[in-house]
N, C-alpha and C positions, 0 to 999 in steps of 0.2 A: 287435418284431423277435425273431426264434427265436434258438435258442444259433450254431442253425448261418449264420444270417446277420449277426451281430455278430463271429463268428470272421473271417468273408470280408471284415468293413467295414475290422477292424482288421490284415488282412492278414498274418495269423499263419500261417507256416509247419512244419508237425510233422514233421518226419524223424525216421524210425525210425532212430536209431545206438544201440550197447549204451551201458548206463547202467552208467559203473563208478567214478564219483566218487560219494566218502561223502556228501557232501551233497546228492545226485540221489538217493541210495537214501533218505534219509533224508526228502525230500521226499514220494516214492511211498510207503515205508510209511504216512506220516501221512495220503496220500490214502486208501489201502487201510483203515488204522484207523478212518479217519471215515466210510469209507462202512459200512463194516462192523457200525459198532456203529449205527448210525442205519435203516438198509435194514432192515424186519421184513414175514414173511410174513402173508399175511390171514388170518383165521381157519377152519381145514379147508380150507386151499391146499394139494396135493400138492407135493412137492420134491424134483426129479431133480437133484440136485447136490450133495457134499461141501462142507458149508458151513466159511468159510472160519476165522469165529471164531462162539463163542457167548453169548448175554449170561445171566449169571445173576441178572439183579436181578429185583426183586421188582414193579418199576413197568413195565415191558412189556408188550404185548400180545401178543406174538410172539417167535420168536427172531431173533436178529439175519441178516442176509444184505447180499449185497452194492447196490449202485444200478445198478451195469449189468455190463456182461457183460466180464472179463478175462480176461489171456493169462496164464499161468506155466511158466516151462521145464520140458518134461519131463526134463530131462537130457541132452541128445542136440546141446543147443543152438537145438534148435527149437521157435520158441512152440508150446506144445502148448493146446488151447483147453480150457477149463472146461466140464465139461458144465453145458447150462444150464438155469435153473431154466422151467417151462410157462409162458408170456408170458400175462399176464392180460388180460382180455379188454376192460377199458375203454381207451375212445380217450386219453386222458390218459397211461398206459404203454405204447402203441403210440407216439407221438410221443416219448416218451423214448427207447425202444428204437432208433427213424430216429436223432434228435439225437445219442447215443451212438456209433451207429456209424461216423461219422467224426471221431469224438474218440480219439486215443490220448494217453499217457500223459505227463502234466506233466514228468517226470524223461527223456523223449524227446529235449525240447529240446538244441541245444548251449547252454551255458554262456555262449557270446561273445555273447549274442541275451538280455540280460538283461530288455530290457523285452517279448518275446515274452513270457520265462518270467511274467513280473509277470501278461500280460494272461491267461495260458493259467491262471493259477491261481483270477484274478478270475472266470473262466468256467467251471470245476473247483465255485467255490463256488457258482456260480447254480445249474449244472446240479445239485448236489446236494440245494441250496434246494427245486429242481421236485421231485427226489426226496421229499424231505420231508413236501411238498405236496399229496402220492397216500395218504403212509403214513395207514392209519388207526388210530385208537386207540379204547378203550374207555370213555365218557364215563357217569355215570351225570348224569342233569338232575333238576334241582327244578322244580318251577312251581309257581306262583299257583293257590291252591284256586279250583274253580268247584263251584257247588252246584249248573249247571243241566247236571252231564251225568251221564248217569243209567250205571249200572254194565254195562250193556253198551254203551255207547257211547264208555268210558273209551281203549280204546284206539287207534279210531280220528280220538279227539280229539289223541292223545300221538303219531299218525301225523302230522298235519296239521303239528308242528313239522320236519320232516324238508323238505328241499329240496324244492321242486313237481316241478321238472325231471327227478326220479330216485327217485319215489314207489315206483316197481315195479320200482327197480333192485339190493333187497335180493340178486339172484341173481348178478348183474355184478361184484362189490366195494364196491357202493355203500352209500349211509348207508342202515343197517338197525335196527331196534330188537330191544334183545336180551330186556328185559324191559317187562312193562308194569305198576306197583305204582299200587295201589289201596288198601291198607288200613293201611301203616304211613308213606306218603310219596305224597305227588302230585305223579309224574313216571314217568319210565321211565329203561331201560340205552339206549345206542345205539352204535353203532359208527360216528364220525365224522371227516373230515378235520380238519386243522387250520383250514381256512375254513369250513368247515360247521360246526365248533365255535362259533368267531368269530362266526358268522352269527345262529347261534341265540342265542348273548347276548345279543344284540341283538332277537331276538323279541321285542314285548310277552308279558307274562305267564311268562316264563320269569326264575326269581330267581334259580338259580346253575346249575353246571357244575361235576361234581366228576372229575377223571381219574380212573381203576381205580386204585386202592393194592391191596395186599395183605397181610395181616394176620396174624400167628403164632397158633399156637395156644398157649397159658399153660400148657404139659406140664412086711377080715374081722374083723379088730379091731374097724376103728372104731363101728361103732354099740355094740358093749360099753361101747369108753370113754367114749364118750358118755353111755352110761345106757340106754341101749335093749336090754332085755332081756325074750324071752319070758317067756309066763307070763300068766294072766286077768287077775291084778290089775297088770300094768303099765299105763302110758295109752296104748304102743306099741300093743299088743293092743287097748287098748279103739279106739284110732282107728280100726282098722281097717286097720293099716299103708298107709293113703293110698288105700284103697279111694275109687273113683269120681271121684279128680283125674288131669287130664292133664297129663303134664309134656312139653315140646317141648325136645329137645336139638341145637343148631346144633351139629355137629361133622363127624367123619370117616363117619358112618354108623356100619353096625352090623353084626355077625355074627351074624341072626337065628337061627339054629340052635344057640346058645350057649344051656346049662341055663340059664342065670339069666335066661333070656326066655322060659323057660315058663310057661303060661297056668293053671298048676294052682291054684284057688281062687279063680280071677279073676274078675270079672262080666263081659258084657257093655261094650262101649263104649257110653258115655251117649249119649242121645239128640239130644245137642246137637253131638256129631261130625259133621265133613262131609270129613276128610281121606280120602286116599286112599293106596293102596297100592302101590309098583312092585315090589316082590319076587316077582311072580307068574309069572312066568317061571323061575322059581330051582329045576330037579329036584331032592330030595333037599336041598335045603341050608336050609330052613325057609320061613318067610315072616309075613306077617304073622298074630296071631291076638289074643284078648285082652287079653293083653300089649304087642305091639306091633302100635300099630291103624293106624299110620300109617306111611311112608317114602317118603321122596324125594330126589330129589339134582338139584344145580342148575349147569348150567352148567360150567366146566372139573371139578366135583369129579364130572361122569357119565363115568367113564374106563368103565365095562363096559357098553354099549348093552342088555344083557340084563339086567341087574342093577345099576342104577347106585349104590341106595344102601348098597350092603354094603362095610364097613368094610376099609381093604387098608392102614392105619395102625395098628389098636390102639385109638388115642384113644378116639374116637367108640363102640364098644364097651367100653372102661371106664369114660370118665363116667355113659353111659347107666345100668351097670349100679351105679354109685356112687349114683344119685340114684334109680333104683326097680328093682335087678335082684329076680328073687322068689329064695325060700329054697335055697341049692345045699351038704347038707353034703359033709364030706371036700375043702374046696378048700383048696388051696396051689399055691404052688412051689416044687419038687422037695423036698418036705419041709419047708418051711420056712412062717411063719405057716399052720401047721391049723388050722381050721375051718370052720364053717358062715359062709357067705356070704352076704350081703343086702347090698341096697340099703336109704336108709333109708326108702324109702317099697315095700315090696316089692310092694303089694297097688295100687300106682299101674299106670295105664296109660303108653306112652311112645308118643310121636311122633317119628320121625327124620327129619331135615333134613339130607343131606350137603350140606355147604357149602364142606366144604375138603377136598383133597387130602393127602397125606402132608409136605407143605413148607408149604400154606401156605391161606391165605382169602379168597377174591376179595370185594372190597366189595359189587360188585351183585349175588352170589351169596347174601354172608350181608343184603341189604336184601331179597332175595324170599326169603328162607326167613324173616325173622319176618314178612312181609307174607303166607306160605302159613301158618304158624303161627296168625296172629290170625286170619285167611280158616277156619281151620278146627277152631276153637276149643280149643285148648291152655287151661289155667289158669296154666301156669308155664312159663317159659320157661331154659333153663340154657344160658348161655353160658359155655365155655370156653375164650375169643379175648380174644388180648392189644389191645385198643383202643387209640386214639390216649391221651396222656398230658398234653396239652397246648392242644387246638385248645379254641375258643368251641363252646358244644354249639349253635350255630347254624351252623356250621362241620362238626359231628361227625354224619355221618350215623347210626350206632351210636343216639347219644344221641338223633338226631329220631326216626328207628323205634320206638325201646321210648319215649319219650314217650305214642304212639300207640297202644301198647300195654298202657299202664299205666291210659291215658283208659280201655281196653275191661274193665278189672277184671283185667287179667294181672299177676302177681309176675314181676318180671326179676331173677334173681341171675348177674352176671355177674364174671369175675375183675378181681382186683386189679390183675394180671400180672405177670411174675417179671424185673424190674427192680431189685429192692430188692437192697443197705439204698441206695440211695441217695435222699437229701431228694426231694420233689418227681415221684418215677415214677409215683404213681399216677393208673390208666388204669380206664377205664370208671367214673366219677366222678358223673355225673348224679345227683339229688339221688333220681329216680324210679326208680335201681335200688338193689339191693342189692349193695356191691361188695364183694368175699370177699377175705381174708389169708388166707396158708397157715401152718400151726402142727405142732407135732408132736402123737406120742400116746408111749406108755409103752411102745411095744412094738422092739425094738432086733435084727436080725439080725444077730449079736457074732460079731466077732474079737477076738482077743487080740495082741497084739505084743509078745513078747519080749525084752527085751534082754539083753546078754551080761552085763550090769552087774545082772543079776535084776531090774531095772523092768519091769513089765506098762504097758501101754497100751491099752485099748479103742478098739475101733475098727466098722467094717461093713464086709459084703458080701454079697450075693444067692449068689453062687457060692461055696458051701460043698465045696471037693470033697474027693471019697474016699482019691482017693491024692496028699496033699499034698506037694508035693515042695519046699516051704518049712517043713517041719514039723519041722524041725532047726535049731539051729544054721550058718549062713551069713555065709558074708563080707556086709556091708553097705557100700553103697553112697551116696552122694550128688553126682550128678551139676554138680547146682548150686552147691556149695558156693562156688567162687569167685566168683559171681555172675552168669554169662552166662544171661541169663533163657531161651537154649531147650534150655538143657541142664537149668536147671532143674526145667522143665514138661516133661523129658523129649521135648521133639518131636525133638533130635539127641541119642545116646549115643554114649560109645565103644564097642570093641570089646571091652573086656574089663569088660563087666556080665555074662558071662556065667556062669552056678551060681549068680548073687549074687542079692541081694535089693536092691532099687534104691527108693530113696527119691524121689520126684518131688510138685512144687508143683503144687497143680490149674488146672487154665489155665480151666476155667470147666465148669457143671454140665454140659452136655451134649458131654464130649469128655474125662469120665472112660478110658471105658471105653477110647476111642479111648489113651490114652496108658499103659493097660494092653498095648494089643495093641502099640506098639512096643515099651514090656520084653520082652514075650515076642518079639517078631521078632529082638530081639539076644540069646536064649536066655537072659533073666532067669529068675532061679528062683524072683523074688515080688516083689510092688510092697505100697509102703508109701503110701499118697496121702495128701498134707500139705492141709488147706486153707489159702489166703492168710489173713491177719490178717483184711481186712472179712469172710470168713464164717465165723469164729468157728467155734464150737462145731457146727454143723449137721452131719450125715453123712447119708451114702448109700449105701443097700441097691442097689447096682447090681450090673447081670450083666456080672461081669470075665469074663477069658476065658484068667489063670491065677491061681495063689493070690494076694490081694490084701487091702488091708486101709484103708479110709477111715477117716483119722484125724481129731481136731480140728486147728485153728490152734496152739493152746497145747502136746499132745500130738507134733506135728511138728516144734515149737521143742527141746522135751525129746530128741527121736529125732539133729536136726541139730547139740546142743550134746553129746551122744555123742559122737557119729559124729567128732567134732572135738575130743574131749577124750582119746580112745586113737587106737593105731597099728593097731589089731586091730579093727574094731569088729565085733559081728556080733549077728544077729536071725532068730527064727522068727514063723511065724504059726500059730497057733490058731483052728479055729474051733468056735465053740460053739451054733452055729443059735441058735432062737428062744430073746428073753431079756423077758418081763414085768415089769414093772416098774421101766424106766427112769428114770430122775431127770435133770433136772427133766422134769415133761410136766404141762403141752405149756408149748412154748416158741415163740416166733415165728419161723420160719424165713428164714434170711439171704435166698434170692431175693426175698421176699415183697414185693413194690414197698410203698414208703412215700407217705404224704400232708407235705403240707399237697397236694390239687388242685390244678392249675394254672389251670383254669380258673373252679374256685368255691373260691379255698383256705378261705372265710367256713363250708362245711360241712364236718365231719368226715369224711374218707376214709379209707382202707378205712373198713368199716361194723361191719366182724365177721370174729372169723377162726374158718377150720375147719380141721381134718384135712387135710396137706395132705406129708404129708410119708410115702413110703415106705408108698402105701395099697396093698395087696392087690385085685385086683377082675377082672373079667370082662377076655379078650384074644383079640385076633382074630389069630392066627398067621397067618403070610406066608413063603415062603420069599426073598421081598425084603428080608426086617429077621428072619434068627434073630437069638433071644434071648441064645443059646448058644452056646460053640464047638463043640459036638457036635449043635447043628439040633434038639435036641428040638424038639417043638410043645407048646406051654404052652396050657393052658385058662383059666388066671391069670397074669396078671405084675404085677409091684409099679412104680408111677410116682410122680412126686412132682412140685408143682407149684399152684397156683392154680386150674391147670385140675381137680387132682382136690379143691381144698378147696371150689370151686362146688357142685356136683353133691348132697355133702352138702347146702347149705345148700339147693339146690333141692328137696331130696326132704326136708325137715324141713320146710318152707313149707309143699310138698305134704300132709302129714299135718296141720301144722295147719288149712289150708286144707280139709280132711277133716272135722276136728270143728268149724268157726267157718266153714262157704258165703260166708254174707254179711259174713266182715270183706274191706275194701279192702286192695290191695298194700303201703298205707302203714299199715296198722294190724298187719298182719303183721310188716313192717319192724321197725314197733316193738317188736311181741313178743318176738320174738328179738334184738335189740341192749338191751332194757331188764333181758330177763332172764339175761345174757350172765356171766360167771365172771371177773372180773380176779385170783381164788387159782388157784394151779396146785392138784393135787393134795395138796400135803403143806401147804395153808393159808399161802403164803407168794405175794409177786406175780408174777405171769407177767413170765420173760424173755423177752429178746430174744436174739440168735444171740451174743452178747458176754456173755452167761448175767449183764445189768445189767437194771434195772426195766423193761420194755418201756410205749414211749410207748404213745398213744394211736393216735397218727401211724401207729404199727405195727401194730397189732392191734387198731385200731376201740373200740369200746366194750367187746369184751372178746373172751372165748373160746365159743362156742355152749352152751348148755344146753337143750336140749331139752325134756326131764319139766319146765322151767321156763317154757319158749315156749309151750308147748301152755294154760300158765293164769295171763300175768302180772299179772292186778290191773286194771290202765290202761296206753290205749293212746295213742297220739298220732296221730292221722287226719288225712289230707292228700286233699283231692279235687284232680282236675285243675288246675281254676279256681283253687286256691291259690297255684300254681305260677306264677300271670303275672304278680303283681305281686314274686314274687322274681326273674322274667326280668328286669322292664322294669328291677328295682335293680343288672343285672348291669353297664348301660349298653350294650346291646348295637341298643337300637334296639327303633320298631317293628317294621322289618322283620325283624328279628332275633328277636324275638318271637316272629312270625309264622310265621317258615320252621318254626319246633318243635310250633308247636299249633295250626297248619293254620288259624287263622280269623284273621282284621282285629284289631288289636290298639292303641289307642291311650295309650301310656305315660302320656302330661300328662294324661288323662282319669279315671286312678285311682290311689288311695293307695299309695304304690308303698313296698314296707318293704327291708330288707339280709338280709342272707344271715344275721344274729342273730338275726330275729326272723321265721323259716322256719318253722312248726310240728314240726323235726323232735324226734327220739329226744336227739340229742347237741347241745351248745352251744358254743359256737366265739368269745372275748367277743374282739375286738380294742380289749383298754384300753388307752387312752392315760391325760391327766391327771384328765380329769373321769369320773365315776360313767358305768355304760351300767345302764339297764333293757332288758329285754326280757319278752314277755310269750309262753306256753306254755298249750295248753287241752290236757284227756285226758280220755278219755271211760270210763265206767267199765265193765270187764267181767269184776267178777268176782262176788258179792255186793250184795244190795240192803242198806244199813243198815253199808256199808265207809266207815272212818274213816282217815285215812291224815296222817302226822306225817310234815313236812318236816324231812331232817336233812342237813348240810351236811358235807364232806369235804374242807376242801380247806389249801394252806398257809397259813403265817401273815402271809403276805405281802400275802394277797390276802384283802378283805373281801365274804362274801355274804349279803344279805340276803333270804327269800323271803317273801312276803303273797297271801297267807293263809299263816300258817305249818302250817294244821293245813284234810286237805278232807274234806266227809263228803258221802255218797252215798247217798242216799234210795230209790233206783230203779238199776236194771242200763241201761246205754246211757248213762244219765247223763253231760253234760262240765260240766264246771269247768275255769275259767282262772287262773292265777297268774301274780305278777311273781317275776323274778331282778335284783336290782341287785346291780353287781359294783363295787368299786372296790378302788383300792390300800389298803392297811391303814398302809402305812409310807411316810417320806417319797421314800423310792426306788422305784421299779417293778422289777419283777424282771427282768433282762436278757435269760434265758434263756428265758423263758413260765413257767408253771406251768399244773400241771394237778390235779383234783381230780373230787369223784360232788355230784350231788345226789339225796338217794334217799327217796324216799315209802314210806313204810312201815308197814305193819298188821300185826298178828296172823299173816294168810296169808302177806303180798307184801313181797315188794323189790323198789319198781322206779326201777333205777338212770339216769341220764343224766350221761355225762361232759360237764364244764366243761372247756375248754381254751383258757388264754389264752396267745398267741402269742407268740411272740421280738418284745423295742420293733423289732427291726432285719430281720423276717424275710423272706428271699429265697426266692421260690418259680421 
């Protein structure tokens, strides 16, 4: 029975009378809200009509619109009609559009006619149901591998799951596929009802359905501080700065016409290249050449049909240029960090993949950009995208991709994401990437803050300017002080901040600057920005937009128990550009998402931290995002984030990757987390943003060393096939299994070990009351006739034993196996974990593997 004949059974009467009781109005809004937020356009549907609300979430395919077609007073008193939107052209929205139009409005009813109003609502919700029913959404599908369909036939096997009845009806509204992947996932994108969803579930051979999410992006020095410095006899120079690897960058694209993508000294693209190039259209504005031998853009991130993959964020042009830009001297911003610019692999090729927009990452966008990546042979892949933090990596499309990717000999360093400090955020986790912390370096863009009471305070800012007009003595301000936390984070002041210098709490990293620009709207004459207590010590070089000055947590406390101990208080700001040789550095930075995993807490997450804080690097100007309150166009700008301490660790991969072809992803892994820095610079341990001993949890096995990666001793080697008896220990299933490493997998069929006894880099012992063994092999590559002495690091709490205490190595490639028994030393277990190194050591090498035994009680 239709809507419209169920109306007539139950004999429902709608007179049009004005609706002027509150709770009629209040009825109509909620219909109005629901249809509003629910109703979404198809994709590249035209729309003739002022839409009435808009959704901003992240999980839509569309923007929101209405279910059918309404009245609203023009003022005059007369319904005035809504212009409306082009009526689509399937039978299914023709029949809503008849059904509709003899339905007016639930709040029409009289009041006295209660069970009308009951059934007009129960009809209100069907009708919206059907609505629902049409809407399509963006599905990406998994399926069951078949070995018997050959590569050109892949897609129209991935057709065959699509409705029979509407195979050719991609052009109508109908169920269409948006991608078809082949090399890191077997399945495709589609755009499906919610029956046609339903439907396919139910397919044979089809094993999940994942909706569209959308994913953030994890947003000149640094290879100094690192150690990378010209010169013959560096190893920098000897690699070849990354000469002959390719690195694939998922990001915002690139501003190929940007110096640091020039092709001066560059070879040819290897012969094993098959990517291609869409920049070719581009008059004047560069394209692809040596340098950058590839570019593409996928799906919502093609915003310019001529040019889709050029960079209209920044991002994606500065990680690129973080992980292989070539040599650019004289870079800064506006004077501030000078110097010569590189990437750290400058002599590396790059491959771009826009996959995200200025906001955000569509999943099936970034699942065909490493499926075009491995399709066209990348060596390294650098992801800058904050991934899920928590799902089963059977679950995590991220984690089944680069599985896929890591089978094909590719290194994945992807972010940690900027979550932290909190327990438990860390994201892109997978035991087969490499997941990156962000840390500082030594290099500090300083203010000064003055007080009336002769206390100096250091602090940052990118916007150094000329004519300071906080450069005096000034009334000081603190908004906050009595407590009202939005006066405190400045988002309300009063009227009389003005000439003054106004003290405000940070309300979070990216909405600095934002609470600079209301000081200035209420004609502040300079902000002071506090960080809250969790981020400690961390600052930021951000581009204010009047005099300003990022201070610590501790330094803000100092500023607020002023400001509160005179009647007078008052403060200048100083600036003193570029300051060398900060203390401590590097330190762990407070965004930096923390481990234990959520989904493997058994392995050590993050893996490694890099540079990640206030880097300098290549920028794609836009008049949509000036830097500046005066619009310069910047060739450079400084960001901070996870996303730029990737990119390092991708383009140091890439160089070793340069002089070792034939090590595996996991033997690289190893290089760099074995030969990793837990001293800062002055030989004392890396902090954390609370400037206290930073865990493990925080910064991985340690801090990147480079001129150490490129030769560490022994490696720890993990092939694919290792990988499935630590799945089958996850308990996740065959199936489960399966969905990640594409073939039949039967768990009760093989020795199935825990996430202890993983062959990785780092050691994770969950002790309880009795002794744990686990057993570790490494294969040797450094010296034939290397001798290497196990030495143990750890508290006294905790007893470790190694056997063979002592390995010798006859032959280069060589592996040897040892045991680790762990047990308590005392009759107590240590409540809180402990942590400690084990480290093999010779003549040449240190190579370290952190020990970390877990909290008795811990919650991930």
């Amino acid at each position: 029975m239709s809507l419209e004949e169920e109306a007539r059974a139950a004999n429902v009467a709608f007179w049009e009378v004005p609706s002027h009781r509150q709770e009629e109005e209040e009825v109509d809004l909620a219909a109005e809200e629901v249809g509003a937020d629910r109703q979404m356009t198809e994709a590249g549907e035209e729309e003739e009509y002022e839409p009435t609300t808009t959704d901003g979430g992240d999980h839509t395919g569309g923007d929101s619109t209405e279910c059918a077609d309404r009245t609203e007073d023009d003022g005059s008193g007369n319904p005035a009609a809504k212009k409306k939107k082009k009526p689509r052209k399937d039978r299914k929205s023709t029949v809503l559009a008849n059904t509709t139009s003899e339905i007016t409005l639930v709040s029409e009813i009289p009041r006295q006619h209660p069970m009308r109003r009951f059934i007009a609502v129960l009809l209100l919700a069907q009708l919206l149901a059907a609505c629902y029913g049409q809407e399509r959404k963006n599905y990406v599908v998994h399926l069951e591998p078949r070995d018997d369909v050959g590569a050109d036939a892949v897609e129209v096997w991935h057709r065959s799951f699509l409705p029979e009845a509407t195979l050719e009806s991609s052009t109508d509204g109908g169920p269409s596929i948006i991608y078809s992947y082949s090399h890191v996932l077997t399945g495709f994108a589609a755009r499906l009802s919610d029956n046609e969803a339903e439907a396919m579930r139910n397919r044979p051979g089809c094993l999940r359905l994942y909706p569209e999410e959308f994913l953030p992006l994890a947003t000149t020095h640094s290879p100094g501080f690192l150690g990378l410095h010209l010169g013959k006899d560096g190893f920098w120079s000897r690699s070849g700065f990354g000469r002959g690897v390719v690195i694939g960058l998922l990001d915002t694209g690139i501003l190929p016409s940007h110096p640091s993508f020039g092709d001066a000294g560059m070879p040819p693209p290897p012969k094993k290249w098959k990517g291609t190039c869409e920049f070719k259209a581009i008059a004047g504005a560069g394209g692809c050449n040596n340098k950058v031998i590839g570019a593409r853009a996928f799906g919502s991130a093609s915003v310019n049909s001529t040019a889709p993959p050029v960079d209209d964020a920044g991002h994606g042009t500065h990680t690129a240029s973080t992980a292989g830009g070539n040599f650019v001297e004289n870079a800064d911003v506006r004077g501030n960090a000078h110097g010569t610019a590189s990437g750290m692999a400058p002599h590396a090729h790059l491959a771009i993949y826009k996959v995200c927009t200025r906001s955000r990452c569509s999943i099936m966008d970034i699942v065909a950009g490493l499926d075009a990546a491995v399709k066209d042979g990348v060596d390294v892949i650098s992801f800058s995208i904050d991934a899920s933090d928590g799902a089963q990596f059977n679950y995590d499309l991220v984690a089944i991709a680069t599985y896929k990717a890591m089978e094909r000999g590719i290194f994945v360093s992807a972010a940690a994401g900027n979550a932290g400090p909190a327990v438990g955020s860390v994201g892109n986790g997978a035991p087969w990437m490499l997941t990156v912390a962000a840390g500082t370096t030594d290099r500090a863009i300083r203010t000064v803050v003055r007080l009336g009471n002769g206390q100096e305070l250091d602090g940052e800012s990118l916007f150094q300017p000329r004519n300071n007009s906080a450069g005096r003595q000034l009334p000081l301000v603190f908004p906050g002080a009595g407590g009202d936390p939005d006066a405190r984070g400045c988002s309300s002041l009063p009227d009389d901040v003005k000439g003054k210098v106004v003290l405000c709490e940070s309300r979070g990293i990216s909405e600095h600057v934002e609470q600079g620009q209301t000081v200035n709207a209420y004609s502040g004459a300079g902000m002071i920005l506090m960080n809250k207590p969790e981020e400690g010590f961390t600052t930021f070089a951000d581009a204010h937009v009047l005099p300003a000055s990022h201070v610590s947590n501790a330094a803000g406390s100092k500023i607020a128990a002023y400001i509160k101990s005179t009647r007078n208080p008052t403060a200048s700001i100083a600036f003193r550009g570029t300051v060398m040789g900060s203390t401590p550095a590097p330190a762990v930075a407070f965004f930096s998402s923390r481990g234990p995993s959520k989904a493997s807490p058994g392995i050590l997450k993050p893996d490694i931290t890099g540079p990640g804080m206030n880097i300098l690097a290549a920028w794609a100007p836009s008049e949509m995002h000036p830097e500046f309150v005066d619009d310069v166009s910047l060739a450079f700008f400084m960001e901070s984030g996870t996303s730029m301490s990737t990119p390092h660790l991708s383009g140091i991969a890439a160089v070793i990757k340069s002089l070792h072809p034939s090590w595996s992803p996991a033997e690289i892994r190893s290089a760099l987390m074995t030969s990793s820095d837990t001293a800062d610079h002055a030989g004392v341990p890396i902090k954390d943003e609370q400037y206290r001993r930073a865990s493990f949890y925080a910064m991985g096995a340690g801090y990147v060393n480079p001129s150490r990666a490129v030769d560490p001793g022994l490696v720890y080697d993990l092939a694919p096939n290792d990988y499935v008896p630590y799945l089958c220990g996850l308990g996740i299933g065959d199936e489960g299994v399966r969905e990640i490493t594409h073939r039949r997998v039967e768990c009760g069929k093989i020795k199935v070990i825990t996430e202890a006894e993983l062959n990785y880099p780092s050691m994770v012992i969950k002790l309880l009351s009795q002794p744990i063994t686990i057993r570790r092999t490494v294969k040797n590559v450094g010296k034939a006739g290397s001798v290497y002495t196990a030495v143990v690091d750890m508290p006294k709490e905790v007893s470790v034993t190694v056997r063979p205490p002592m390995l010798r190595f006859n032959k280069v490639n060589q592996r040897q196996g040892y045991t680790v028994t762990v047990r308590w030393a005392g009759k107590q277990p240590a409540i809180a974990g402990v942590e400690g190194n084990l480290k093999w050591v010779s003549p040449e090498h240190v190579v370290r593997s952190p020990i970390v035994v877990p909290p008795a009680q811990a919650v991930v």
